[in-house]
N, C-alpha and C positions, 0 to 999 in steps of 0.2 A: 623755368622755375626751379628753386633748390629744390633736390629730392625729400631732405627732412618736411616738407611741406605737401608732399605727395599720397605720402602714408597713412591714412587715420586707421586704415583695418592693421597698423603693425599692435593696436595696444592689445591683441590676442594671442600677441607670443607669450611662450613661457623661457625667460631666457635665467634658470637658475645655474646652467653650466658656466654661465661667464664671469670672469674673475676683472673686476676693474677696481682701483687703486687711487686716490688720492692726495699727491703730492701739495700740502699745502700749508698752513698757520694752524694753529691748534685748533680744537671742534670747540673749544670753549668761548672763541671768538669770534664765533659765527654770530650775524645778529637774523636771528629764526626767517623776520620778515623782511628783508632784502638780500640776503647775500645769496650771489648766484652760486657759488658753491656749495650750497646747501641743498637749494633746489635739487641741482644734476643730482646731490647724494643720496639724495631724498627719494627723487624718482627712481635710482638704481636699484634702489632698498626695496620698494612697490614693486617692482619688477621682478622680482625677487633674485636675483644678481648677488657675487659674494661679494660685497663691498669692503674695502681694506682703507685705511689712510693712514698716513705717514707725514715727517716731516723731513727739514732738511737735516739736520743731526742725527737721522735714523739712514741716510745710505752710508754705502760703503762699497769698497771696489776689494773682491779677491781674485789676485791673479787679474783677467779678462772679464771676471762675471760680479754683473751689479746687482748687491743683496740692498736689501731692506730689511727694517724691523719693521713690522709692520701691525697693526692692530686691527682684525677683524671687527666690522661692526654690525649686530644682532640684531637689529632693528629699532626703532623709532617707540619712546618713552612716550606716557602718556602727554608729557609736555612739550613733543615735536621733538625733543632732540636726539641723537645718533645715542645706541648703546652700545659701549665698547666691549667686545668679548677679549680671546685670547690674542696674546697679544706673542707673534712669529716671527724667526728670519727667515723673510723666503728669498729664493734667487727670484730676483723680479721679470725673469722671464719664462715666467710661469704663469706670468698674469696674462691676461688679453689687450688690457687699455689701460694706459696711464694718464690721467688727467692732472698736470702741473697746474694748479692753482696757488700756487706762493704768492701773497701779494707783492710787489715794489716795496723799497728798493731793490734796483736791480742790482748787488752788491758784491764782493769778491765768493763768497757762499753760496751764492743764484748762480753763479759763472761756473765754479766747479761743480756745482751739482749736474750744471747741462753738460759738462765734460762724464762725468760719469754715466750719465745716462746715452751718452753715446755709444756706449758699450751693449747695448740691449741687442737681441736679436731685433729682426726688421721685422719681424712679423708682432711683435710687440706694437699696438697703434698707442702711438705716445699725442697726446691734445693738451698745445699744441706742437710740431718736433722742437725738439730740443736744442738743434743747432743752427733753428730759425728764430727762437728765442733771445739766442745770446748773438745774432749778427744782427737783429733785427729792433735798435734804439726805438721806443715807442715814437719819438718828436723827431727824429731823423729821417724816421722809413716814410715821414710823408711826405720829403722833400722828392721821392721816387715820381710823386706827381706835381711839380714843381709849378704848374701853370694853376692850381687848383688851390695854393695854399697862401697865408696874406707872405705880403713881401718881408723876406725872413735872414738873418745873419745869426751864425754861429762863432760868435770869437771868445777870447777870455781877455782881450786889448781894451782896455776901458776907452783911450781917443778912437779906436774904430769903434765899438758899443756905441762912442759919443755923438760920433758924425754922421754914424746909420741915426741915430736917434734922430737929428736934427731936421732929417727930412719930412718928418712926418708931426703933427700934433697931438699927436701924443703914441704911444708904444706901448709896450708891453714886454716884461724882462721875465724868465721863469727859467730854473736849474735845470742842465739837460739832462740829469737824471732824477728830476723832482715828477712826482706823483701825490696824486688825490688832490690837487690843487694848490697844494702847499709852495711855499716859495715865494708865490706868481707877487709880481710890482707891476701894476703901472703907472706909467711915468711920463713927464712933457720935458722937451729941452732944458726948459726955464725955471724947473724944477729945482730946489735950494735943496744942496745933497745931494745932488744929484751920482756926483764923483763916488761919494761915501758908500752912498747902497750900490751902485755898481763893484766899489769893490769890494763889500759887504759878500753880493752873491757871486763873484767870481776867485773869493779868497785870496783878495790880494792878486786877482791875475794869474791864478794858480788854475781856474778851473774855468770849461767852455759855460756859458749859459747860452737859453734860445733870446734872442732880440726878432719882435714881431710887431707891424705896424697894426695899430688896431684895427680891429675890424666894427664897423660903424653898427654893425648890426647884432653887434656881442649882448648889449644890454636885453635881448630882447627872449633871449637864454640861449643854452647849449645844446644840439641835439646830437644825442648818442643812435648811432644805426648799428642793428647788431647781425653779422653774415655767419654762415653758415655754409660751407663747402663752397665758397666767394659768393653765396647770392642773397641779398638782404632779406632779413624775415619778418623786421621790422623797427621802427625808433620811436624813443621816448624823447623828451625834452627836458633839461635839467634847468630850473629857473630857479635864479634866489632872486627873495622878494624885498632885499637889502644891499647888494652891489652889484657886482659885476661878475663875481667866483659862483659859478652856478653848480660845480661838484656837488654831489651828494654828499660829500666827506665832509665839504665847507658849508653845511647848509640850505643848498639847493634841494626843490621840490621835484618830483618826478610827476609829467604832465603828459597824457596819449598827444601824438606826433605823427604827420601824413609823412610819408616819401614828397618831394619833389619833385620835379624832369630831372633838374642837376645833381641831387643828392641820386638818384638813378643812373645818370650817365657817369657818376663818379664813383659808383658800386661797380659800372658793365666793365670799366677802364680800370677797375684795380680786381676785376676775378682772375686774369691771367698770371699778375702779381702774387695774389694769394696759393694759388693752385701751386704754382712753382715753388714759393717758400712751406708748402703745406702747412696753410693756417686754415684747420679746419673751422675754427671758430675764433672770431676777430670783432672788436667795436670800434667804430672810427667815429670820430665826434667831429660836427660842423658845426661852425661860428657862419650863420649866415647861408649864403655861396661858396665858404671857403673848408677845406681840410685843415686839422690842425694836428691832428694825430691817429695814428695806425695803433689800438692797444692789442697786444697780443700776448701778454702774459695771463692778467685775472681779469675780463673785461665783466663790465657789471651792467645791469638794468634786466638781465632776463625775467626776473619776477616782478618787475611793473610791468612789463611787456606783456608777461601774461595772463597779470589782471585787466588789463586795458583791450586787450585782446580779446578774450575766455577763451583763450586757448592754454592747453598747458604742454607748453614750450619745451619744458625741459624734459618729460616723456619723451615729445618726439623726439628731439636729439641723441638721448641716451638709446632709446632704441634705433635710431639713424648710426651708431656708432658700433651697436650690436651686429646692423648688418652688415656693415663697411669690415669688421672682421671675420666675417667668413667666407669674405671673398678675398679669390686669391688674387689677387692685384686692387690692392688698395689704394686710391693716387693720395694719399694722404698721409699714408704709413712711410 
């Protein structure tokens, strides 16, 4: 069992010495009742923890050492949201825990920031690292389990796109750096335009997208599982109740969701993965039986999770994070 799931007697610590950090999109775009980033922030806050966030235009490299501006936040408005206090450059290793929550794209600005925060001492627990971040393509890293995912090509070759196409009745095109749903085609051989939106989404041939043979059991929605030190804690189901795009970004509904054997045995067979890239917290979404994606930037669903549950999720983790810092050997840091 994950250890975050061990704990209930942790909600009696008192953890006010600890300094954790939110690298992310501004607090004004938080939306109160989903976004998992707010949660963790939330409960760091309750905790009573110094909670700071930042974005990416607030680091900077002097010398060797990665500062921050960074904006302390005071506590929680009568209307749930963060209050911003004084606002510092601190060397950010000063802090205890950095939490990268920048949404996608993952873009030239998300690349250097991981470069910069490479710079941290080690004892800094950064979630999640930084250099697993930027090696680690969301739609690439699940070709790592390659027997688990639908039958899949990477090219920007519209006649290869075409001829992978062909084998199948219908496909499915999506940008290999597209996120929240956005992008996604599907498409059948015999599809009029076919040529066009292909090179529509590869810019003229200029750019890789994913090609994926559909999976027959896509309509039926999407389920997000969400791990935690590699061991699932639990999944939701993202359903639209109008196509095929079941994102929550695109309209999709968040519905409680069992584990299966298979969604199980594809959690056992990627905790050695995760340990090693140290992803301490990761959402992988199945179509079905099948993998389609490793997220490891901002993975979302933790606050349906934990109405569907009664559990509150992001407590334990943020305390699960507290105590993975005061141990000296932290396999995650």
């Amino acid at each position: 069992m994950c250890r975050v799931s061990c704990h209930p007697q942790l909600k009696n610590l008192t953890l006010q010495d600890m300094k954790i950090a939110f690298l992310m999109d501004p607090l004004e775009s938080m939306n109160l009742n989903k976004d998992t980033s707010y949660a963790l922030m939330k409960a760091a806050l309750q905790l009573n923890a110094e909670v700071y966030h930042f974005m990416l235009g607030d680091l900077s490299l002097k010398g060797d050492q990665p500062l921050g501006r960074l904006r302390k936040l005071a506590g929680l408005a009568a209307d749930g949201r963060p209050v911003v206090g004084d606002t510092q450059v601190m060397n950010l290793n000063e802090l205890d825990a950095i939490w990268i929550r920048k949404d996608p794209p993952f873009d030239r600005r998300y690349f250097y920031s991981t470069l910069f925060l490479d710079f941290l001492d080690p004892k800094v627990f950064v979630i999640n690292r930084s250099a697993s971040l930027r090696d680690l393509n969301e739609k690439l890293a699940a070709l790592n389990f390659v027997r688990d995912v639908p039958k899949t090509l990477i090219s920007s070759d519209r006649l290869e796109i075409l001829e992978f196409v062909a084998q199948f009745s219908k496909s499915v095109l999506k940008p290999l750096d597209g996120f929240g749903g956005k992008g996604i085609e599907f498409v059948s051989a015999d599809d009029e335009g076919l040529d066009e939106k292909i090179d529509q989404l590869t810019h003229q041939g200029s750019r890789w997208i994913v090609v994926n043979d559909f999976v027959e059991g896509a309509k039926l929605g999407d389920k997000r599982i969400l791990l935690v030190e590699g061991e699932p804690i639990g999944a939701i189901l993202r359903k639209s109740e109008t196509g095929e795009l079941h994102n929550m970004d695109q309209g999709g509904k968040a519905h409680p969701a069992e584990l299966t054997e298979v969604d199980k045995r594809v959690c056992a067979d990627m905790k050695p993965f995760l340990i090693e890239n140290k992803l301490f917290f990761v959402g992988i979404d199945m179509l079905g039986d099948s993998l389609t994606e490793i997220n490891v930037t901002s993975p979302t669903g933790l606050q349906e999770l934990s109405r569907f549950s009664k559990r509150d999720w992001p407590t334990d983790i943020i305390q699960r994070i507290f105590q993975l810092c005061e141990q000296p050997q932290n396999p995650f840091a």
